[in-house]
Backbone as CSV, one residue per row, in Angstrom:
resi,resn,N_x,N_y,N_z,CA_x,CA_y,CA_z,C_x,C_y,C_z
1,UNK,-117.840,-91.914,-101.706,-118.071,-92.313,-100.328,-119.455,-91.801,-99.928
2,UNK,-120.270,-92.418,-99.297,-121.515,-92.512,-98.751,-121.813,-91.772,-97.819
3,UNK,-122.624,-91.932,-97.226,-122.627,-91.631,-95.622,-122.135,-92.341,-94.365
4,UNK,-122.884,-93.581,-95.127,-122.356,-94.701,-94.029,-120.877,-95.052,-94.147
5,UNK,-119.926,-94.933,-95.086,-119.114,-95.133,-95.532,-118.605,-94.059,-94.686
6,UNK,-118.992,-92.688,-94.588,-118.031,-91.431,-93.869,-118.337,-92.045,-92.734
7,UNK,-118.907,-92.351,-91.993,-119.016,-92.810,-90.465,-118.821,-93.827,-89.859
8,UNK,-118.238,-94.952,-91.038,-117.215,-96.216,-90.458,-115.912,-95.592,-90.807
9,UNK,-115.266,-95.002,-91.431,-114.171,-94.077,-91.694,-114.013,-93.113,-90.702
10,UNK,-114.704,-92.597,-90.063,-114.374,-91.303,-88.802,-114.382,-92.029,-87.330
11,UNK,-115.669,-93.298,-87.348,-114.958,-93.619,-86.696,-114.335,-95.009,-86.055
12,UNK,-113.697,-95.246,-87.311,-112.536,-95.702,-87.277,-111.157,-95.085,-87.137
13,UNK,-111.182,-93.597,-86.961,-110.033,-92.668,-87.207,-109.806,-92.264,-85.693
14,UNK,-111.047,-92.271,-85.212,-111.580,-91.329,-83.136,-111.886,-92.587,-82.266
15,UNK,-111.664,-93.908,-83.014,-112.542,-94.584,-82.102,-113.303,-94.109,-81.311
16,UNK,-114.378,-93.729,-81.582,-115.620,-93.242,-80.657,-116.472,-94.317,-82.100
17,UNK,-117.447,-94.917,-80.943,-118.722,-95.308,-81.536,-119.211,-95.083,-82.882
18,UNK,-119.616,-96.075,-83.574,-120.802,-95.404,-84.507,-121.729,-94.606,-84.218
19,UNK,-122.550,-95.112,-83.287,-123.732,-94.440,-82.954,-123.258,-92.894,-82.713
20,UNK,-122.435,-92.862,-82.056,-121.733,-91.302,-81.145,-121.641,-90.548,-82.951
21,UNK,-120.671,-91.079,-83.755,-120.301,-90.444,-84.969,-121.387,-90.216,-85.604
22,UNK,-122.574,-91.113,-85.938,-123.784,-90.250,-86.521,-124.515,-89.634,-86.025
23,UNK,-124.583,-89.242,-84.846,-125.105,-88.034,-84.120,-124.660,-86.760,-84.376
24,UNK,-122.679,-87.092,-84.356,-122.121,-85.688,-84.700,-122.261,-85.120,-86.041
25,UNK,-122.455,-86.431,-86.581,-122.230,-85.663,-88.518,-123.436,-85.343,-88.347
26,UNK,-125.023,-85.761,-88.021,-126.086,-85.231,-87.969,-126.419,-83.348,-87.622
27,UNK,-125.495,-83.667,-86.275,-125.837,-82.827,-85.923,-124.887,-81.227,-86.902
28,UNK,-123.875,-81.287,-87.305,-122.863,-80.978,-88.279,-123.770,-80.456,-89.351
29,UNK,-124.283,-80.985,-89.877,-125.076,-80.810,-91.538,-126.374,-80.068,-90.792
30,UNK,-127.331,-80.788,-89.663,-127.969,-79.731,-89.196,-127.875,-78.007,-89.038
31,UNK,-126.710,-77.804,-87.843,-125.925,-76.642,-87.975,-125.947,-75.883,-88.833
32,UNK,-125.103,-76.664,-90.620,-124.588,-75.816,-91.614,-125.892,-75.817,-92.129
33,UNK,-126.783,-76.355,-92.049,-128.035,-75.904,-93.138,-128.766,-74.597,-92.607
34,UNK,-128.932,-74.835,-90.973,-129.431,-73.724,-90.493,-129.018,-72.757,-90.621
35,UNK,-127.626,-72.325,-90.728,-126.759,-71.350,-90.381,-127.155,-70.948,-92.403
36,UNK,-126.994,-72.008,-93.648,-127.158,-71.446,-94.670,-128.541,-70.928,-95.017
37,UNK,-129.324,-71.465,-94.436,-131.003,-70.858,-94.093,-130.705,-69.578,-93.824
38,UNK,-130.759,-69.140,-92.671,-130.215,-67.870,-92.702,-129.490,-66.615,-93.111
39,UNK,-128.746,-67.219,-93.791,-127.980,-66.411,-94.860,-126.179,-66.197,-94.347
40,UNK,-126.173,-66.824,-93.365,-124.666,-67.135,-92.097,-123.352,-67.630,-93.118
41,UNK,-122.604,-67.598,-93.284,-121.384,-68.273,-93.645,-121.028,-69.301,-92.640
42,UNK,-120.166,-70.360,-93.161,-119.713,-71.207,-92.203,-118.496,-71.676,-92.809
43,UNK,-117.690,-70.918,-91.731,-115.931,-70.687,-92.289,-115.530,-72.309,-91.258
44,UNK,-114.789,-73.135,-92.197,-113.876,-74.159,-90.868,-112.524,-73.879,-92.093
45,UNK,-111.224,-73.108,-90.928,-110.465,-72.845,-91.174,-109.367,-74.122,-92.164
46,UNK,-109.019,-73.625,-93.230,-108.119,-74.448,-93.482,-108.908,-75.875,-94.442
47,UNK,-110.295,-76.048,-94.303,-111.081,-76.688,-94.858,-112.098,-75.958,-96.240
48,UNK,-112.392,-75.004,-95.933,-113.586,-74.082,-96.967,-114.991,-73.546,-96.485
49,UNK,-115.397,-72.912,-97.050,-116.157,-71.937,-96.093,-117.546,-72.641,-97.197
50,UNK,-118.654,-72.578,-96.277,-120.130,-72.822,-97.185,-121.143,-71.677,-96.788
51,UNK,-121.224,-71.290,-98.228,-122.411,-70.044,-97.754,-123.559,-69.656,-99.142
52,UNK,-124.187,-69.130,-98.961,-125.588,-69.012,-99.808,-125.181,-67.980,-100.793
53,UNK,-125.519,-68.870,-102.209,-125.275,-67.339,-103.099,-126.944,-67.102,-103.840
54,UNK,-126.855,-65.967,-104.467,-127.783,-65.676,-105.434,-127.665,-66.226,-106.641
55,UNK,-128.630,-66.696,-107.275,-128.672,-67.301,-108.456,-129.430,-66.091,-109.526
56,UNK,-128.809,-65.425,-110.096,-130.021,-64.710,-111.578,-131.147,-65.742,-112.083
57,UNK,-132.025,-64.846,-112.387,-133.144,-65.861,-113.114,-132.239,-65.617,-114.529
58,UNK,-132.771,-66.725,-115.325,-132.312,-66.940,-116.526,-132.882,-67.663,-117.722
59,UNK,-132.770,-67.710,-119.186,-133.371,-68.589,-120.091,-132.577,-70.112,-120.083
60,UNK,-134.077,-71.220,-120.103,-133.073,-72.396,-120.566,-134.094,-73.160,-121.879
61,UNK,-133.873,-74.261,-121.732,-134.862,-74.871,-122.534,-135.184,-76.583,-122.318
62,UNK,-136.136,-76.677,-123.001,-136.618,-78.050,-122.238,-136.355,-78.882,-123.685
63,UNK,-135.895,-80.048,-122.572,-134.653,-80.868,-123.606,-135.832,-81.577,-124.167
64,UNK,-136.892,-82.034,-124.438,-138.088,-82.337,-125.438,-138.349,-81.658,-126.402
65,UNK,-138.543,-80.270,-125.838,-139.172,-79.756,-127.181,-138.234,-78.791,-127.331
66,UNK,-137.523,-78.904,-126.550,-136.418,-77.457,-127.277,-137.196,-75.800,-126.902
67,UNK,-138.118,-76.229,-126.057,-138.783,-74.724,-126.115,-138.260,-73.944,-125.000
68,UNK,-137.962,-72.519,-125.341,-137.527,-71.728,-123.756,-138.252,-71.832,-122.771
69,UNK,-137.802,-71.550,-121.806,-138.183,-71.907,-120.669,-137.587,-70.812,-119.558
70,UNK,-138.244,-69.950,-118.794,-137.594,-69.043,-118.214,-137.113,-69.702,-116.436
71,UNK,-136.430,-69.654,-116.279,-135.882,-70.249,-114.580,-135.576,-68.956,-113.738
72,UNK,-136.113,-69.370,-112.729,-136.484,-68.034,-111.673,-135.225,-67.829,-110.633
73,UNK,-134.867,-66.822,-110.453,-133.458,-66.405,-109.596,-134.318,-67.934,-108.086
74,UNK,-132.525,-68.124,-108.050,-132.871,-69.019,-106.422,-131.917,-68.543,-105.687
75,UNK,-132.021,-68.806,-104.516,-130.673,-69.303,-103.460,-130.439,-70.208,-103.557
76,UNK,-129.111,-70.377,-103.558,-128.553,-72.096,-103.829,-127.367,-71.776,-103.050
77,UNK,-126.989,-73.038,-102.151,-125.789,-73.386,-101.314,-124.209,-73.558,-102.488
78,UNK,-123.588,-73.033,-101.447,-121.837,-72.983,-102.428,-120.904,-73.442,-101.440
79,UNK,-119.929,-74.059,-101.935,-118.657,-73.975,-101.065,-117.757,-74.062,-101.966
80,UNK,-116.863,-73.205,-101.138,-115.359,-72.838,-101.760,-114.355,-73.215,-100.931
81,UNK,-113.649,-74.162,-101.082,-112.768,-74.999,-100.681,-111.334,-74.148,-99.979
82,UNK,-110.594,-74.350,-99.196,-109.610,-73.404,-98.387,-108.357,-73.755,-99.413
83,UNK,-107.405,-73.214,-98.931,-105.896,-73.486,-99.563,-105.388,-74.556,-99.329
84,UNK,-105.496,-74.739,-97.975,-105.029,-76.535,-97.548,-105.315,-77.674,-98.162
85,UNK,-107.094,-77.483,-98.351,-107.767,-78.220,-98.976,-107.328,-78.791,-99.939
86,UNK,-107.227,-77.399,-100.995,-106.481,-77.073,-102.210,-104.991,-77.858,-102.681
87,UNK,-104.165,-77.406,-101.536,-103.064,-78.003,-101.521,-102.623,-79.411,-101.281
88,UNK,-103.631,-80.254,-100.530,-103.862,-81.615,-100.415,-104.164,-82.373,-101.410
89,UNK,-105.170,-81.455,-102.242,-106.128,-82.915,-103.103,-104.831,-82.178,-104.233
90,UNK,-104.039,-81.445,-104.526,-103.623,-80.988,-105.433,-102.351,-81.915,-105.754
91,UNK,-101.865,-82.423,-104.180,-100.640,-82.796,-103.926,-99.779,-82.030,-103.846
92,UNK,-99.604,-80.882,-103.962,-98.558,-79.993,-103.328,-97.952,-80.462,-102.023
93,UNK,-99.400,-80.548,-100.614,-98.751,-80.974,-100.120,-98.889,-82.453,-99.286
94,UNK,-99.041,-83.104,-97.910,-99.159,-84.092,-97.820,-100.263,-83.997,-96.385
95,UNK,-101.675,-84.535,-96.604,-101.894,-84.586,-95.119,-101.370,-84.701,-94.056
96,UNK,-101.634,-83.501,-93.028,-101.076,-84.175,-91.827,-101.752,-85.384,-91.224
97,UNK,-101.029,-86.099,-90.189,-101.518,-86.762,-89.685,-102.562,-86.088,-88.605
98,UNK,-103.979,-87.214,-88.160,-104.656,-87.084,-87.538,-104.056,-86.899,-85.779
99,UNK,-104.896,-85.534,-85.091,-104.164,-85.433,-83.988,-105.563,-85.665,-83.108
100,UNK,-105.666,-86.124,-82.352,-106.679,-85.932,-81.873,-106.450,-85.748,-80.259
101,UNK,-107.302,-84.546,-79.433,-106.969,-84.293,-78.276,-107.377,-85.675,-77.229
102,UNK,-106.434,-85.797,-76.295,-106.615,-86.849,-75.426,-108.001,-86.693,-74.337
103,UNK,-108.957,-88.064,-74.591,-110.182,-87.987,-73.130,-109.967,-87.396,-72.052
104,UNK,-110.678,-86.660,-71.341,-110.373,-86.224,-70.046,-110.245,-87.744,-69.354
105,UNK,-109.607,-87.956,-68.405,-109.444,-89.329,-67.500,-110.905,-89.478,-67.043
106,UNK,-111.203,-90.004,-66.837,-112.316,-90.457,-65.891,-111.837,-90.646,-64.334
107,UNK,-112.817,-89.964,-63.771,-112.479,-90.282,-62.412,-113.040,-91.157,-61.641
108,UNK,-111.713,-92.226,-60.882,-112.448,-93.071,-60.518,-112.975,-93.011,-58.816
109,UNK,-114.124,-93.653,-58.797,-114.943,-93.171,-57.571,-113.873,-93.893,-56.160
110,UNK,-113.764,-93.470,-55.374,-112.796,-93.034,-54.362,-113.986,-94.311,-53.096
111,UNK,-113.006,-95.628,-52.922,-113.611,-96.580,-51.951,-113.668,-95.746,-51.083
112,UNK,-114.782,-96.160,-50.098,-114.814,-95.703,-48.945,-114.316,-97.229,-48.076
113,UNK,-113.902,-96.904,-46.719,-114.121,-98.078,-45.668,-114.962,-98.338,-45.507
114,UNK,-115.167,-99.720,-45.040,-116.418,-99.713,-44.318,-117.205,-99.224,-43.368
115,UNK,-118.176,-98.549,-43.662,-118.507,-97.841,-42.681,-119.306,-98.733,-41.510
116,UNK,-118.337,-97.925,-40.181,-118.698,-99.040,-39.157,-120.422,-98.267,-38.578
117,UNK,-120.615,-99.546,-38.032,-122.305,-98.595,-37.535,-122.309,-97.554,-36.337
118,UNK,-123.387,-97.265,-36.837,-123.268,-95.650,-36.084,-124.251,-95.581,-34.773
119,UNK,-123.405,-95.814,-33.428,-124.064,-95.914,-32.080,-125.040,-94.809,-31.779
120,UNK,-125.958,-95.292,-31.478,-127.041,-93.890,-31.571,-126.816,-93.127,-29.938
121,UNK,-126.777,-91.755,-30.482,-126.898,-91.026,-28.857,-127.349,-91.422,-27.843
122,UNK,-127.418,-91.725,-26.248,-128.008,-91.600,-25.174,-128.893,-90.559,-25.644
123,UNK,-130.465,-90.723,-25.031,-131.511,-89.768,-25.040,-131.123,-88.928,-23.650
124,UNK,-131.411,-87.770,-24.070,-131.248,-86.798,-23.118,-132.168,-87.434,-21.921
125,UNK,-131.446,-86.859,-20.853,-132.667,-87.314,-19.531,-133.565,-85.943,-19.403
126,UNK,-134.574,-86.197,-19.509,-135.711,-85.094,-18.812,-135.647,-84.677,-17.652
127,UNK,-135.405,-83.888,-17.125,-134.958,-83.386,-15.710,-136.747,-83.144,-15.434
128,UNK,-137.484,-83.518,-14.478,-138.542,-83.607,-14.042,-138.845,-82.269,-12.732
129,UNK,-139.228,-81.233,-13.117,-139.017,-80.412,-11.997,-140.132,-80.306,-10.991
130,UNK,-139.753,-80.322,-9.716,-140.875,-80.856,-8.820,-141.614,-79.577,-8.429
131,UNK,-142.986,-80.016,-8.581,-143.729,-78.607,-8.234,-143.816,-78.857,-6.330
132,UNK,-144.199,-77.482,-5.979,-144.529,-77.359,-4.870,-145.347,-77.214,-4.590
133,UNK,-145.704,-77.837,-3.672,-147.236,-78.048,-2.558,-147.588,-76.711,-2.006
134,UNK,-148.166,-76.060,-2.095,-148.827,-74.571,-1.359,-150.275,-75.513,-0.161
């Protein structure tokens, strides 16, 4: 299975969008790379954990000439698969079914009446105060 292949498969499973689903797996593999950049584990329970191991440098040889060839210690990405995992692809036991939590409702915007027009105040009267004649 592909990529594109995982993201007509997921979502076809969430009905949510394509577009929406390759954002999340994007953003997903983003995450775990950063987090293995760093040197972070990334445990998803029940699935398998991915985290950075050390590699020894070591002898190999080059499949032309057969000559050694020394290969330099790396970091290289690992994952080790959970028990569930385990127990699924093993057949022990049987996927559960997909649960997925229900949308919040949307709320819908609340008619107003018509709003009738709005009579404007009487202007205050100016009370005019009369001066006096000296």
């Amino acid at each position: 299975m592909n990529r594109a292949e995982l993201v007509e498969q997921v979502a076809k499973a969430t009905g949510q969008p394509k577009s929406e689903v390759t954002r999340c797996l994007s953003g997903l593999i983003y995450t775990v790379t950063s987090a293995l950049s760093r040197g972070d584990k990334v445990t998803l329970v029940g699935f398998g954990t991915f985290e950075r191991r050390m590699r020894k440098a070591r002898t190999g040889r080059n499949p032309r000439t057969l000559a050694p060839l020394k290969i330099a210690a790396a970091k290289v990405p690992a994952f080790r698969a959970g028990k569930e995992l385990k127990d699924i692809v093993n057949g022990r036991t049987k996927q559960p079914n997909l649960v997925l939590a229900k949308p919040a409702k949307a709320v819908k915007p609340v008619k107003k009446a018509a709003a009738k027009p709005v009579k404007k105040a009487a202007k205050p009267v100016k009370k005019v105060a009369k001066k006096k004649k000296r």
